[in-house]
C-alpha positions as CSV (number, residue, x, y, z in Angstrom):
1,X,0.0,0.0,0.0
2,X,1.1,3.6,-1.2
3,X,1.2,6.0,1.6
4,X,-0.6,9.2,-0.1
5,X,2.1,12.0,-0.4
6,X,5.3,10.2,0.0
7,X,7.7,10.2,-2.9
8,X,7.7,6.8,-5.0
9,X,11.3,7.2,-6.6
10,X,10.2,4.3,-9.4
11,X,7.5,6.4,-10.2
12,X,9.4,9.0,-10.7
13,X,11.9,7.6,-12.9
14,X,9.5,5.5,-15.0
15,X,8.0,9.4,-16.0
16,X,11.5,10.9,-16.2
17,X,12.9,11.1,-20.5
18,X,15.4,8.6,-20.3
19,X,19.3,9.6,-21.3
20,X,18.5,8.2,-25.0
21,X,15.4,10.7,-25.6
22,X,17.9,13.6,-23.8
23,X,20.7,13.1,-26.3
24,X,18.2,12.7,-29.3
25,X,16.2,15.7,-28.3
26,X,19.1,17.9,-27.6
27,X,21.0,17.2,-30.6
28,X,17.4,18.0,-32.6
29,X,17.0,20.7,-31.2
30,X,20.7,22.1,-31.8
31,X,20.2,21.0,-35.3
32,X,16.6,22.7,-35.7
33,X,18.1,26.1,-34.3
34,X,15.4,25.9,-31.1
35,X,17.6,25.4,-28.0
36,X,14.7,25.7,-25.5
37,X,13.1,22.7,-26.7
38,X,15.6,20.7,-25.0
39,X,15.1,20.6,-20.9
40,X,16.4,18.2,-18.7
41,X,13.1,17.7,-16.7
42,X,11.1,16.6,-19.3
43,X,8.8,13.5,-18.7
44,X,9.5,10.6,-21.2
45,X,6.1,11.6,-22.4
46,X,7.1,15.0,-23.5
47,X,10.4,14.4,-24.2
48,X,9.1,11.8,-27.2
49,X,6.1,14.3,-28.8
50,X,8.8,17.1,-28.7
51,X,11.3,14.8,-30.5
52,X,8.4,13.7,-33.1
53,X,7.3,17.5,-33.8
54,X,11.6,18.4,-34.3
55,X,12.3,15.5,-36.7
56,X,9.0,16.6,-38.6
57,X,10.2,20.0,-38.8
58,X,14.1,18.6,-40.0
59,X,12.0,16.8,-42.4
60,X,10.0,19.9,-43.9
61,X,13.0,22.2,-43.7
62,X,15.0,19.4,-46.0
63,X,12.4,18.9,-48.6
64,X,13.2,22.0,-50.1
């Protein structure tokens, strides 16, 4: 049982981007001239759409 309020570390790092989705997003980021879209306290979650929306833009900038 959970005691409500107490900090659950695994939780916490099963939310947290892991070091794979850092390195990727920062180098996109870097490449796509927007350095604020990398932060190192991004949730997996948010770390992977901003990833998906930077490689789109790559994408878009390269097709022409």
């Amino acid at each position: 049982m959970q005691v409500q309020g107490k900090y659950d570390a695994k939780v916490f790092l099963m939310e947290q981007m892991t070091r794979a989705q850092g390195l990727r997003l920062k180098r996109l980021s870097e490449e796509a001239y927007q350095p604020a879209q990398y932060d190192r306290g991004l949730s997996s979650a948010e770390a992977a759409r901003r990833i998906q929306v930077l490689e789109a833009e790559i994408e878009l900038a390269n097709s022409f």
